[in-house]
MOPAC internal coordinates of N, CA, C and O (Angstrom, degrees):
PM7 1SCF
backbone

  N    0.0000 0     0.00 0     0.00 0    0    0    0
  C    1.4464 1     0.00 0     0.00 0    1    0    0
  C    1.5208 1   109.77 1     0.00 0    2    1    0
  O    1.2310 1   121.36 1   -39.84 1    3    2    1
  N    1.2751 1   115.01 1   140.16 1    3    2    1
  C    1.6180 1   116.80 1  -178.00 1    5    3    2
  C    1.6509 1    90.32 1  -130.88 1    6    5    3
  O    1.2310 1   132.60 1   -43.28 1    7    6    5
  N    1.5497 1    93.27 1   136.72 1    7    6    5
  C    1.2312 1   127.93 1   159.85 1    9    7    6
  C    1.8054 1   139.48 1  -101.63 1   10    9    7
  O    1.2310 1   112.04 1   -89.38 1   11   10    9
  N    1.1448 1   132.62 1    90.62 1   11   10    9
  C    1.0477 1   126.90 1   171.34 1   13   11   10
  C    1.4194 1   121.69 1   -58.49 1   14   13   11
  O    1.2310 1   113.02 1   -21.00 1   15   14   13
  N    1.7348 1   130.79 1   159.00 1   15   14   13
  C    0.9813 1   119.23 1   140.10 1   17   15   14
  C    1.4240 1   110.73 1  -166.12 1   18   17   15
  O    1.2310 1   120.38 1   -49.43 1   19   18   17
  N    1.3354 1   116.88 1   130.57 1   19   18   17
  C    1.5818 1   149.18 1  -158.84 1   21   19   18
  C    1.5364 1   111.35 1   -64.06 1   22   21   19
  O    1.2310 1   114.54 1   -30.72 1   23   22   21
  N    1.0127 1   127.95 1   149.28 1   23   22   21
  C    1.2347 1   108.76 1  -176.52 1   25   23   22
  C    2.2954 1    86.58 1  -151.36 1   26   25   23
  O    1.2310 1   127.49 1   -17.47 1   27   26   25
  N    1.1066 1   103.18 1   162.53 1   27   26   25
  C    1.9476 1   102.32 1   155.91 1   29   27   26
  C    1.6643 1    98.68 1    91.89 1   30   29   27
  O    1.2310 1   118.09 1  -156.22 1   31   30   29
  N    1.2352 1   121.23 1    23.78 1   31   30   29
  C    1.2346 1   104.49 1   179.38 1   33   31   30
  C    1.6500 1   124.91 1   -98.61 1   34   33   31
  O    1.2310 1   113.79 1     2.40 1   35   34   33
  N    1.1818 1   129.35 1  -177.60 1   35   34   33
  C    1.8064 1   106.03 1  -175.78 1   37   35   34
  C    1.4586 1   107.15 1   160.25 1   38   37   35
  O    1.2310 1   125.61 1    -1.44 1   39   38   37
  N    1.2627 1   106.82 1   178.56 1   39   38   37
  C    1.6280 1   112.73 1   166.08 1   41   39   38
  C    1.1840 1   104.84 1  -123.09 1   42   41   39
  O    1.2310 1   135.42 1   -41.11 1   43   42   41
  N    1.9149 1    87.77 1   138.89 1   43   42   41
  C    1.2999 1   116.99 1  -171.25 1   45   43   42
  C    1.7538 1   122.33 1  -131.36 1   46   45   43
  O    1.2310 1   114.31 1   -30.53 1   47   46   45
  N    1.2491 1   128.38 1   149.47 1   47   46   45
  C    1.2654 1   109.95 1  -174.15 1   49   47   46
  C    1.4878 1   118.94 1   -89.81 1   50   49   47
  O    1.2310 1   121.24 1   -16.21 1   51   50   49
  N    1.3183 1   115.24 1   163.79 1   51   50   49
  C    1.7087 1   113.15 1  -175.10 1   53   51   50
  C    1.6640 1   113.94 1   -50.52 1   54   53   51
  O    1.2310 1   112.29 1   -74.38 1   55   54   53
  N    1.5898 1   132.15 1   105.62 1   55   54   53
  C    1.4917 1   115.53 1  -176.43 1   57   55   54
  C    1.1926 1    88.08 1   139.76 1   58   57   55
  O    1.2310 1   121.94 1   138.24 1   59   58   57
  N    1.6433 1   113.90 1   -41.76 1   59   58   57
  C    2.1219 1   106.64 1  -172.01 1   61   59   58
  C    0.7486 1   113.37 1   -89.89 1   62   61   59
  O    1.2310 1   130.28 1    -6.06 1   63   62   61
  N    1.5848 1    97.77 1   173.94 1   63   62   61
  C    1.6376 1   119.50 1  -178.08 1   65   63   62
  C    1.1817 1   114.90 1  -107.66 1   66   65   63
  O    1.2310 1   118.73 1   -13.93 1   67   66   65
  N    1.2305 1   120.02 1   166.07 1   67   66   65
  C    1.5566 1   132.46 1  -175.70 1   69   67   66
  C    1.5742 1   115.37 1  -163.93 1   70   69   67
  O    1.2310 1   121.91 1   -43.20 1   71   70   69
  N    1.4308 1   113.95 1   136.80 1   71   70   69
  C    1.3508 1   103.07 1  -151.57 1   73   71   70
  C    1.7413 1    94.40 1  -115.96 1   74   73   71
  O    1.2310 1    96.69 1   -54.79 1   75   74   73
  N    1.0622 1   158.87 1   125.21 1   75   74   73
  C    1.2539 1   158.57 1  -142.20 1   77   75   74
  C    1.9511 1   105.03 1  -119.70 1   78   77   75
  O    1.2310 1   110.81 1   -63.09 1   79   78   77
  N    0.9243 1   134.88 1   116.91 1   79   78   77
  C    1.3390 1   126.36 1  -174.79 1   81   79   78
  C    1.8208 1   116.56 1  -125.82 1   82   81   79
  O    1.2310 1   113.79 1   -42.90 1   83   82   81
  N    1.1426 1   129.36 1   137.10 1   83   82   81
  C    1.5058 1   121.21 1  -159.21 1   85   83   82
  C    1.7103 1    90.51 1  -149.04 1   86   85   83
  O    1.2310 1   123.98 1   -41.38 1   87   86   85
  N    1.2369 1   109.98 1   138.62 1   87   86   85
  C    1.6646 1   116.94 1  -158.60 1   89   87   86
  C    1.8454 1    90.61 1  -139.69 1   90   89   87
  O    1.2310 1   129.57 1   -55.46 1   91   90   89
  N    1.4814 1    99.15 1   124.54 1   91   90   89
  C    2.1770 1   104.34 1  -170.08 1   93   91   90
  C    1.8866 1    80.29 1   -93.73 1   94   93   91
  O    1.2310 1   131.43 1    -6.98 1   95   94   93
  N    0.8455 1    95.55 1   173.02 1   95   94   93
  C    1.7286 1   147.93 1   175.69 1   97   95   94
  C    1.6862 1   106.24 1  -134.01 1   98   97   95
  O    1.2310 1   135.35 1   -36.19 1   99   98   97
  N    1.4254 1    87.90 1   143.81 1   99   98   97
  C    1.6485 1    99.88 1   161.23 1  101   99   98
  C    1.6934 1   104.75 1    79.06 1  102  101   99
  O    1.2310 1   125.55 1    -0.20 1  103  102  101
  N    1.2670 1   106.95 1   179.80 1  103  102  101
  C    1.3443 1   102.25 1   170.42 1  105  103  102
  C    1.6128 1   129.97 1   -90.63 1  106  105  103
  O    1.2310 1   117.60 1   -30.96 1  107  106  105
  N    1.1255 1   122.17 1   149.04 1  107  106  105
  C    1.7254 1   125.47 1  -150.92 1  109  107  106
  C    1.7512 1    89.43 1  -162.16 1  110  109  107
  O    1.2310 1    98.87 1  -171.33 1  111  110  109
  N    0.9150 1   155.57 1     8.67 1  111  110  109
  C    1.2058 1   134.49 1   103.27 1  113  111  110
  C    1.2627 1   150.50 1   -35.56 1  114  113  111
  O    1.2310 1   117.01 1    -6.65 1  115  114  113
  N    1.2459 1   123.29 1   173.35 1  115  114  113
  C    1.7627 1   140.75 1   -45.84 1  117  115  114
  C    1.7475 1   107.65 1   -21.91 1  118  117  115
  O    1.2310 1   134.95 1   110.00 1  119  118  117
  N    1.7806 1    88.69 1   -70.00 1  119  118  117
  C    1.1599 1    90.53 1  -151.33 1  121  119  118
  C    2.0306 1   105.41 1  -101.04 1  122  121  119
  O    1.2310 1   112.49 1     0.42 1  123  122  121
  N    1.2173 1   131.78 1  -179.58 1  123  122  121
  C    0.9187 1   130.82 1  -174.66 1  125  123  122
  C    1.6061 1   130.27 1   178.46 1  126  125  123
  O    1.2310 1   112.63 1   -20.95 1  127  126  125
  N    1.1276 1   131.52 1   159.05 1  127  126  125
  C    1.7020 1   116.26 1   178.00 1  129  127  126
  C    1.8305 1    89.99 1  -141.89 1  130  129  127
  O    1.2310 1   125.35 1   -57.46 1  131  130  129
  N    1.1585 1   107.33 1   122.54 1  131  130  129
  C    1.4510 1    99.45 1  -172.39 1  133  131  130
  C    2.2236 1    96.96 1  -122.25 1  134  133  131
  O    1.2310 1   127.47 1   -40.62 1  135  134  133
  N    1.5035 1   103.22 1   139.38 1  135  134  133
  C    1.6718 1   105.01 1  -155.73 1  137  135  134
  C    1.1418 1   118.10 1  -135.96 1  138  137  135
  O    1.2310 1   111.61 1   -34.27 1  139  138  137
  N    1.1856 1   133.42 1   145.73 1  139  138  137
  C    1.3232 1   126.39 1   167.75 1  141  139  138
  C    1.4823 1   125.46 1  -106.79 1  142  141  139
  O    1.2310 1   114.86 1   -59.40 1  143  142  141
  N    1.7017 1   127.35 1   120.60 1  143  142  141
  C    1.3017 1    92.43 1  -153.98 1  145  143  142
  C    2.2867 1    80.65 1  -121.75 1  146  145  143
  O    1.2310 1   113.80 1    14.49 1  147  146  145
  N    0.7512 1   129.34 1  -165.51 1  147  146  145
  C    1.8695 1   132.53 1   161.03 1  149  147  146
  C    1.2347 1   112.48 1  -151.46 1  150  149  147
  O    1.2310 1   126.29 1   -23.19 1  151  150  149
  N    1.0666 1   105.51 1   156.81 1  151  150  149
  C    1.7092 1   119.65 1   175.14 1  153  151  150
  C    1.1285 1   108.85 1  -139.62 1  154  153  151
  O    1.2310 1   112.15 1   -55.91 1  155  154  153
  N    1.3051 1   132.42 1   124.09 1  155  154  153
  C    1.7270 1   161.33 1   179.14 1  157  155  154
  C    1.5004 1    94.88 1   -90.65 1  158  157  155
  O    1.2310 1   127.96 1   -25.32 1  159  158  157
  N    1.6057 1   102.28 1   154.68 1  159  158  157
  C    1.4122 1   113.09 1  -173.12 1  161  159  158
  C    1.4260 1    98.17 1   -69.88 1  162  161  159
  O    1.2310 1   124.11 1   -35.42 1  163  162  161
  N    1.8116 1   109.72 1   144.58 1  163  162  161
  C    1.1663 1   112.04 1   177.27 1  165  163  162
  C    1.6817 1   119.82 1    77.78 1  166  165  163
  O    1.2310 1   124.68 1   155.82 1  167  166  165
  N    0.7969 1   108.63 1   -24.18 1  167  166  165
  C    1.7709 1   116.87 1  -173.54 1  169  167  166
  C    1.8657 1   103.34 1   -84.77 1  170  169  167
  O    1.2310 1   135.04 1   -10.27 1  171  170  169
  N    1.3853 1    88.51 1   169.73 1  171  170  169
  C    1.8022 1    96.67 1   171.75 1  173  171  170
  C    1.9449 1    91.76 1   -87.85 1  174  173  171
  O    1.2310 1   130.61 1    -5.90 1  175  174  173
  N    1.3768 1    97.14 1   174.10 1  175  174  173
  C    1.3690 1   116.98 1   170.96 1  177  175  174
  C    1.5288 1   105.98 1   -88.02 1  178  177  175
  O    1.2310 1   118.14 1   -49.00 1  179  178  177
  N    1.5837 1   121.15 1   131.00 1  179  178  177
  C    1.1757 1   130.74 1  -168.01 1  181  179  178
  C    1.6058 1   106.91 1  -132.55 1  182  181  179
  O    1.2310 1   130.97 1   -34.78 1  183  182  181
  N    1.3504 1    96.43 1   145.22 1  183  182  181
  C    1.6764 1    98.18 1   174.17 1  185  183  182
  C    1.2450 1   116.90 1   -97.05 1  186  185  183
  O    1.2310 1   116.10 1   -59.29 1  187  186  185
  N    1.3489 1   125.01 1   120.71 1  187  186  185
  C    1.6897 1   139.46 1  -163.89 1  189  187  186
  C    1.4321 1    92.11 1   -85.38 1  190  189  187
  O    1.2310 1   120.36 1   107.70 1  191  190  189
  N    1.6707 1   116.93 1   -72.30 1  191  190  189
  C    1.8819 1   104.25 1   172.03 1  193  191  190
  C    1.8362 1   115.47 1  -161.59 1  194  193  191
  O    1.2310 1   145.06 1   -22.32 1  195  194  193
  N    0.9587 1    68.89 1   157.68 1  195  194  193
  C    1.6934 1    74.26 1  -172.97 1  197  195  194
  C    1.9323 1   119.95 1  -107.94 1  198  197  195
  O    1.2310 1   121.32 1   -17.12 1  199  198  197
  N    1.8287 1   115.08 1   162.88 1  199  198  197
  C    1.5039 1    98.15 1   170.59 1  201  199  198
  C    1.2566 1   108.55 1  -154.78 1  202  201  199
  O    1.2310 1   108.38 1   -54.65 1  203  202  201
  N    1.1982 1   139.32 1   125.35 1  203  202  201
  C    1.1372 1   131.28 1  -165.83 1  205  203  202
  C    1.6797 1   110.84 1   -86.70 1  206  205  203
  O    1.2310 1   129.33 1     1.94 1  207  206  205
  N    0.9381 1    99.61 1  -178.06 1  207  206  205
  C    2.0212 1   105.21 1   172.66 1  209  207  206
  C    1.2876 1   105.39 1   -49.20 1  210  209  207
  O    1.2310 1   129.82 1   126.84 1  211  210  209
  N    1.2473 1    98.67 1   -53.16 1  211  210  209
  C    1.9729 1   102.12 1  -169.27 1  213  211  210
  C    1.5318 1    97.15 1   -64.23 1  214  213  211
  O    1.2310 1   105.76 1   131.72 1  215  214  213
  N    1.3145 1   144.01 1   -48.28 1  215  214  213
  C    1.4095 1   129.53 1  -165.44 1  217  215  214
  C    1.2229 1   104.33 1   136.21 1  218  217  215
  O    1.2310 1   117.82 1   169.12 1  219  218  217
  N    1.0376 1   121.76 1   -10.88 1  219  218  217
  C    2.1193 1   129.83 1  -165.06 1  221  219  218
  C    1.6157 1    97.61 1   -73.89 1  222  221  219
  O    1.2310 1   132.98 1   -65.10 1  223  222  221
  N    0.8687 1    92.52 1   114.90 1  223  222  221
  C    1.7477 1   113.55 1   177.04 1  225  223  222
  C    1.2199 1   108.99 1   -98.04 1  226  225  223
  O    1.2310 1   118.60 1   -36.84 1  227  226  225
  N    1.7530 1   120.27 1   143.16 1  227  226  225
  C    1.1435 1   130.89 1   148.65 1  229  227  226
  C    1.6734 1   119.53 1  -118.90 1  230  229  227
  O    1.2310 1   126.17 1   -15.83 1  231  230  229
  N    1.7053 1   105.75 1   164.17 1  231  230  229
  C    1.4499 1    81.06 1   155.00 1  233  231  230
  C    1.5614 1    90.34 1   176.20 1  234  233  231
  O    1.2310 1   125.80 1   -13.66 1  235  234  233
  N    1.2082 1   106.46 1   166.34 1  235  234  233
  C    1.5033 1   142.31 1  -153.71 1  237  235  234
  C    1.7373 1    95.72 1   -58.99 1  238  237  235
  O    1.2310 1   114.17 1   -50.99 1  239  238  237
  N    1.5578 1   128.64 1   129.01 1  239  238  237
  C    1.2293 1   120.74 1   155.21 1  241  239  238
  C    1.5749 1   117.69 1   -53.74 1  242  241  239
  O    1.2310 1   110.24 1  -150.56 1  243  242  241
  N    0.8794 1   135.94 1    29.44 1  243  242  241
  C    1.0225 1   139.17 1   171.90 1  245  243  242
  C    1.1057 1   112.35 1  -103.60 1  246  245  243
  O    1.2310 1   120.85 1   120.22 1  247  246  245
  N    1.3449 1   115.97 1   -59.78 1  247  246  245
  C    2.0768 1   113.80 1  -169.49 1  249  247  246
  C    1.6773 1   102.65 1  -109.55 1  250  249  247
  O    1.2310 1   127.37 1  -167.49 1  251  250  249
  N    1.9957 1   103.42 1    12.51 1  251  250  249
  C    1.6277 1    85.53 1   169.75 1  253  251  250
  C    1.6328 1   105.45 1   -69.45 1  254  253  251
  O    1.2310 1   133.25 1   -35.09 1  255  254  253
  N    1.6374 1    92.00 1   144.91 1  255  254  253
  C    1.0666 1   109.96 1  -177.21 1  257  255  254
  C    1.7073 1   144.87 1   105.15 1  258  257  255
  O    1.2310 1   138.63 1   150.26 1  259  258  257
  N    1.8035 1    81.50 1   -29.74 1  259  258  257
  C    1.4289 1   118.06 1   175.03 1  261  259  258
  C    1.9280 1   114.33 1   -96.68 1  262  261  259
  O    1.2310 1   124.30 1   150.82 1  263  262  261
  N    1.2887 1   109.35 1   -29.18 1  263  262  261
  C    1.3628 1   120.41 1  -150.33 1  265  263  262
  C    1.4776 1    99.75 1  -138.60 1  266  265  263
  O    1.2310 1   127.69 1   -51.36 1  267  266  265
  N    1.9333 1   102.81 1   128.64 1  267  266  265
  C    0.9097 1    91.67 1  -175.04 1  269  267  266
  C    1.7849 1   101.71 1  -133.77 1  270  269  267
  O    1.2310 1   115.24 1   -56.82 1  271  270  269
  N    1.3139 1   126.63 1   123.18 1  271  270  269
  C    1.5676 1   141.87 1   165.96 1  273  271  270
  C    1.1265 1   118.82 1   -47.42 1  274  273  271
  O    1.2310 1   110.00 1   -64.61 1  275  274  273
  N    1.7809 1   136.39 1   115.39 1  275  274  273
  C    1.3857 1   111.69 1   155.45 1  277  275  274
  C    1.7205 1    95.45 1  -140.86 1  278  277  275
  O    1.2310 1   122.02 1    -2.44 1  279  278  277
  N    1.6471 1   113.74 1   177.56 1  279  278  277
  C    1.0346 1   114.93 1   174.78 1  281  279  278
  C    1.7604 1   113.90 1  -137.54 1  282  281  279
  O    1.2310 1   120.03 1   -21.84 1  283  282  281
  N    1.5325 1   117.54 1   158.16 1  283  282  281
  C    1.4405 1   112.55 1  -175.95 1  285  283  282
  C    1.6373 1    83.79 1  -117.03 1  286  285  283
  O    1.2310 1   116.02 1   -54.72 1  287  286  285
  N    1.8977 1   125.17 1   125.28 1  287  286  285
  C    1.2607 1   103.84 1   169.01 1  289  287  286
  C    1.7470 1   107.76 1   -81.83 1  290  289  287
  O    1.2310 1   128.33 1   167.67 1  291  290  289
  N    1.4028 1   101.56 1   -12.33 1  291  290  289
  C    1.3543 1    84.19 1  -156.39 1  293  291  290
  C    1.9556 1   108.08 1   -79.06 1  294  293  291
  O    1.2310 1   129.60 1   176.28 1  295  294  293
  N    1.2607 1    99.09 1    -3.72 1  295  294  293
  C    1.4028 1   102.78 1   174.61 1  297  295  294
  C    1.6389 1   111.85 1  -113.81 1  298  297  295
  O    1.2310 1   124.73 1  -174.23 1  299  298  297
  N    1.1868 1   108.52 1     5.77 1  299  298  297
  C    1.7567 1   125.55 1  -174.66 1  301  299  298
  C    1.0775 1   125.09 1    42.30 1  302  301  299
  O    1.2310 1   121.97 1  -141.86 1  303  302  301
  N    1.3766 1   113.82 1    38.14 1  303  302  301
  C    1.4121 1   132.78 1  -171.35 1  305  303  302
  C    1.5527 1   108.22 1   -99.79 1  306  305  303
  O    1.2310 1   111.98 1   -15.38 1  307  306  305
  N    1.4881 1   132.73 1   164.62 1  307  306  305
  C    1.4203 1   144.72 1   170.08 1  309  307  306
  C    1.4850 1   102.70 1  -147.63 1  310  309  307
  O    1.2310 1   130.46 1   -31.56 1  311  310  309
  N    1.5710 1    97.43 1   148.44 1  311  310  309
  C    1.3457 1    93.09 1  -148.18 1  313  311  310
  C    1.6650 1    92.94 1  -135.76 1  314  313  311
  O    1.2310 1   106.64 1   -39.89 1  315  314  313
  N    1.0708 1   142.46 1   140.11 1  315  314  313
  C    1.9581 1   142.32 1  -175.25 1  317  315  314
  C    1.6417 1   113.84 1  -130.29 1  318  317  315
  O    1.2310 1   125.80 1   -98.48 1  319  318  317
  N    1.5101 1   106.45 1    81.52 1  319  318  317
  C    1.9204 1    99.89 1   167.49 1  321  319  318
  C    1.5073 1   108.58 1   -67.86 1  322  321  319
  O    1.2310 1   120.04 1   -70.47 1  323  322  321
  N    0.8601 1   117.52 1   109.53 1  323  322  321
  C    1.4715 1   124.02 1   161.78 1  325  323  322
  C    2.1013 1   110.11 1   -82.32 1  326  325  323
  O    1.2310 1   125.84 1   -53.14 1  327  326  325
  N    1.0451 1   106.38 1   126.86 1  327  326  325
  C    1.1002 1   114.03 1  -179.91 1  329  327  326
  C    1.5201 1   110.39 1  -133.96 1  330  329  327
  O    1.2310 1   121.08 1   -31.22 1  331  330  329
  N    1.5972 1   115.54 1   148.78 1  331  330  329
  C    1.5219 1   141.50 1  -171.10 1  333  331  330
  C    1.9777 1    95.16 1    37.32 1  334  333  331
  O    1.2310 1   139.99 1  -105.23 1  335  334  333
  N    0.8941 1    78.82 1    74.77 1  335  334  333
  C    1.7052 1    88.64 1   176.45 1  337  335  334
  C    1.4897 1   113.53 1   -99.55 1  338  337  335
  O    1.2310 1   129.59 1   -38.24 1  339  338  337
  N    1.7368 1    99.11 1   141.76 1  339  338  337
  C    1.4928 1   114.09 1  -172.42 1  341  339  338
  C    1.1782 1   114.06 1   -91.00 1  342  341  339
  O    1.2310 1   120.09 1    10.07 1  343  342  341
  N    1.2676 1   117.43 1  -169.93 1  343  342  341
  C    1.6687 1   138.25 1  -178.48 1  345  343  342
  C    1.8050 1    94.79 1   -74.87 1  346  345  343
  O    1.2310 1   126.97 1   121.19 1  347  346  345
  N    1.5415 1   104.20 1   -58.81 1  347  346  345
  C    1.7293 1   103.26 1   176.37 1  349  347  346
  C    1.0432 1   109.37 1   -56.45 1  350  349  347
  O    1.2310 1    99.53 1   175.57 1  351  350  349
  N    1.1039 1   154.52 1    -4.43 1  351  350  349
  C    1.3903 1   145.93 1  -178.39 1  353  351  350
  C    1.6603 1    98.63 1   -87.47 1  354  353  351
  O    1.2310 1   110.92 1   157.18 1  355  354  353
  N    1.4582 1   134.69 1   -22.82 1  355  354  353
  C    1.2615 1   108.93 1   179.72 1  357  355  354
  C    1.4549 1   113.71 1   -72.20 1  358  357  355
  O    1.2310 1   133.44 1   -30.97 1  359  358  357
  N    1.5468 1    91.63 1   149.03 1  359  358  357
  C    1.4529 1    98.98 1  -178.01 1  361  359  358
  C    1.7369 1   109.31 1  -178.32 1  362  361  359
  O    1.2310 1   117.07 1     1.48 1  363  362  361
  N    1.4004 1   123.17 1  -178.52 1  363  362  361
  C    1.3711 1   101.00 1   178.76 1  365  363  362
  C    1.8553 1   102.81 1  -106.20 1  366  365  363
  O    1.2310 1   123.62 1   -69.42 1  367  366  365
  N    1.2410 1   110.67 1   110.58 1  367  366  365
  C    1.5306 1   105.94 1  -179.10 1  369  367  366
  C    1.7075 1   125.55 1   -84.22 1  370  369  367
  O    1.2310 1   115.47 1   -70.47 1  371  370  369
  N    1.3670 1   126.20 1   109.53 1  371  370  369
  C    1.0963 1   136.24 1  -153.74 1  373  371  370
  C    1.5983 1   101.69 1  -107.55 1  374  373  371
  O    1.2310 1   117.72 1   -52.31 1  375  374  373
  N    1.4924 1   121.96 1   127.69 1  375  374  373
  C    1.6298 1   134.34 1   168.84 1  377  375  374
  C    1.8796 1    99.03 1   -70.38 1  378  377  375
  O    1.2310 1   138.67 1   -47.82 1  379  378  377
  N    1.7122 1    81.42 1   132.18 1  379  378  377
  C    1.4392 1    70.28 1   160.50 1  381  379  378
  C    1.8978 1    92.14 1  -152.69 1  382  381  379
  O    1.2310 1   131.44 1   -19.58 1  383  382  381
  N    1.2025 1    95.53 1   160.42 1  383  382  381
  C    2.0745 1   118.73 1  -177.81 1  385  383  382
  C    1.7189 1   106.45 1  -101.68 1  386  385  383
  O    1.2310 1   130.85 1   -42.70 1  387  386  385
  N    1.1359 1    96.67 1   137.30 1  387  386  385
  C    1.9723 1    92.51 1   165.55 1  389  387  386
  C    1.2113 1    72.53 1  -135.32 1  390  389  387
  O    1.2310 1   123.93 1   -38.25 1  391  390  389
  N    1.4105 1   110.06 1   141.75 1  391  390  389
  C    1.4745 1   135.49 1  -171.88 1  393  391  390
  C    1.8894 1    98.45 1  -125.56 1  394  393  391
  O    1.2310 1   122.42 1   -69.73 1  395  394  393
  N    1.3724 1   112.97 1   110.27 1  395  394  393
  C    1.0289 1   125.39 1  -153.04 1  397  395  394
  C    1.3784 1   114.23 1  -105.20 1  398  397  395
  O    1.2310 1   119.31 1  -121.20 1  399  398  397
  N    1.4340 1   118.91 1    58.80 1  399  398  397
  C    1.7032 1   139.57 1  -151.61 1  401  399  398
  C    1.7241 1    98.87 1  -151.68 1  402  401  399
  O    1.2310 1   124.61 1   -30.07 1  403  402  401
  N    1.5821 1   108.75 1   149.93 1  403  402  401
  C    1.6710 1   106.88 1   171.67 1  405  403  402
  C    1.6597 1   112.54 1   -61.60 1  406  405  403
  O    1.2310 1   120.73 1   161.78 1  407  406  405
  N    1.0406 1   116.20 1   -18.22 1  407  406  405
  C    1.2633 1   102.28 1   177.08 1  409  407  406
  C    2.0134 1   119.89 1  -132.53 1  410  409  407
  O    1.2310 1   141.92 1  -138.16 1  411  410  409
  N    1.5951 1    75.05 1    41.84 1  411  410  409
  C    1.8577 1    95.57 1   175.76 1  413  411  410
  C    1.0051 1    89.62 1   -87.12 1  414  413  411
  O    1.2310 1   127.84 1    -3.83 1  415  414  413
  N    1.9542 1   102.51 1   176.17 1  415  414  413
  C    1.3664 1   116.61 1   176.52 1  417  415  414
  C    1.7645 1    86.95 1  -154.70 1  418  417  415
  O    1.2310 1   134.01 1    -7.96 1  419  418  417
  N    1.5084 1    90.51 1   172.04 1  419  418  417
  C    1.6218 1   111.85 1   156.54 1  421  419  418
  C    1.2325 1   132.74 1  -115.29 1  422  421  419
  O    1.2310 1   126.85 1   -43.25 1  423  422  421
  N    1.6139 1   104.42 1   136.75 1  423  422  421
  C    1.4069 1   104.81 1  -154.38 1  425  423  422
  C    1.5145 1    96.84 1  -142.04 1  426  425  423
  O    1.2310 1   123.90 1   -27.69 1  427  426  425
  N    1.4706 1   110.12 1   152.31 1  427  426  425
  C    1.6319 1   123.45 1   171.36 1  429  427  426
  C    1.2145 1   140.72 1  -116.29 1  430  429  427
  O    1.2310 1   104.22 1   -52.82 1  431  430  429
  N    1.1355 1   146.71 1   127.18 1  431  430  429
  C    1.7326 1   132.84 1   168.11 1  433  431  430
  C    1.2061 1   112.50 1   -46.30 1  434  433  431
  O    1.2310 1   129.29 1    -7.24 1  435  434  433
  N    1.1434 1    99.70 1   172.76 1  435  434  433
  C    1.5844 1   117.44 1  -162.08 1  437  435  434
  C    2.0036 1    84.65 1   -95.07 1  438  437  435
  O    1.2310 1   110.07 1  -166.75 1  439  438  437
  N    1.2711 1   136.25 1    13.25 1  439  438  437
  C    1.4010 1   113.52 1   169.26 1  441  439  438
  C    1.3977 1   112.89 1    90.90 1  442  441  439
  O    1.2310 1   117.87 1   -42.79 1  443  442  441
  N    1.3556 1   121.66 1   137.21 1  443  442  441
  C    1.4097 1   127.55 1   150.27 1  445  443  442
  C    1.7700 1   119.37 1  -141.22 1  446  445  443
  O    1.2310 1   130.68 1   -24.57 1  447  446  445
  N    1.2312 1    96.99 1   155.43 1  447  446  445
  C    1.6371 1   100.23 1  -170.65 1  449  447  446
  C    1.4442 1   109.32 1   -96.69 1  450  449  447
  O    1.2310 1   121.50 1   -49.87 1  451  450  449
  N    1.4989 1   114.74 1   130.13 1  451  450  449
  C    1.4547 1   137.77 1   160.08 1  453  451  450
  C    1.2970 1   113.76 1   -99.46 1  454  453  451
  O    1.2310 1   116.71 1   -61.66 1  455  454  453
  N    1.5572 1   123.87 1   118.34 1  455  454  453
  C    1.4659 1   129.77 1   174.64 1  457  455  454
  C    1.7387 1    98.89 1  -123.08 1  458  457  455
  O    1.2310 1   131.06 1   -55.82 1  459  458  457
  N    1.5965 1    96.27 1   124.18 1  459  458  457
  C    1.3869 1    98.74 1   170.45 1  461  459  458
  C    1.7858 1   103.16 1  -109.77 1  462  461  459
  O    1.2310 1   128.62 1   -49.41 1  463  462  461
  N    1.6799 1   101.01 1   130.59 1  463  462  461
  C    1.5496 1   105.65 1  -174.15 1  465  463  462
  C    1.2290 1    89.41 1   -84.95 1  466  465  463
  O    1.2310 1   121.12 1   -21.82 1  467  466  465
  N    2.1009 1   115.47 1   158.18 1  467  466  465
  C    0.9558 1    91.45 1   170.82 1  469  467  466
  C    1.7726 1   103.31 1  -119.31 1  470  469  467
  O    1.2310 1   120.10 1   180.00 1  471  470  469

């Protein structure tokens, strides 16, 4: 069983940064893609960015540029600077793991909330 849990969330004003941090439990090896995705009231759930084991980043035209993905394996953590962040950016941003093995799974944090004032 793997456990996430989120940590860095808050209110912030239009221009700041905020750095989002999410720490696994359990096993999450070999392979893996670990992501951050948020959902705003009313909206679908969207993926902000993603990183696999190897380092291959993606991420949302939205915060390219703004937002930046990294990961520590040896502490199995993923980590999200969000920088010059908007009003659309609030939302509740949730970690999540795809554990990329026959008997992986996908799994999520329990969520944290980002409010950008504007």
């Amino acid at each position: 069983q793997v456990t996430l849990l989120e940590s860095g969330g808050g209110l912030v004003p239009a221009g700041g940064s905020l750095s989002l941090s999410c720490a696994a439990s359990g096993s999450i090896f070999p392979r893996n893609t670990m992501a951050w995705y948020r959902q705003a009231p009313g909206k679908q759930r969207e993926l902000v960015a993603s990183i696999s084991s190897f380092g291959t980043t993606k991420y949302a035209d939205s915060v390219k540029g703004r937002c930046t993905i990294s990961r520590d394996n040896t502490k199995k953590t993923v980590s999200l600077q969000m920088n010059s962040l908007k009003p659309e950016d609030t939302a509740v941003y949730s970690c999540n793991i795809n554990i990329l093995s026959p008997d992986g799974g996908e799994y999520w944090g329990q969520g944290t909330q980002v409010t950008v004032a504007s």
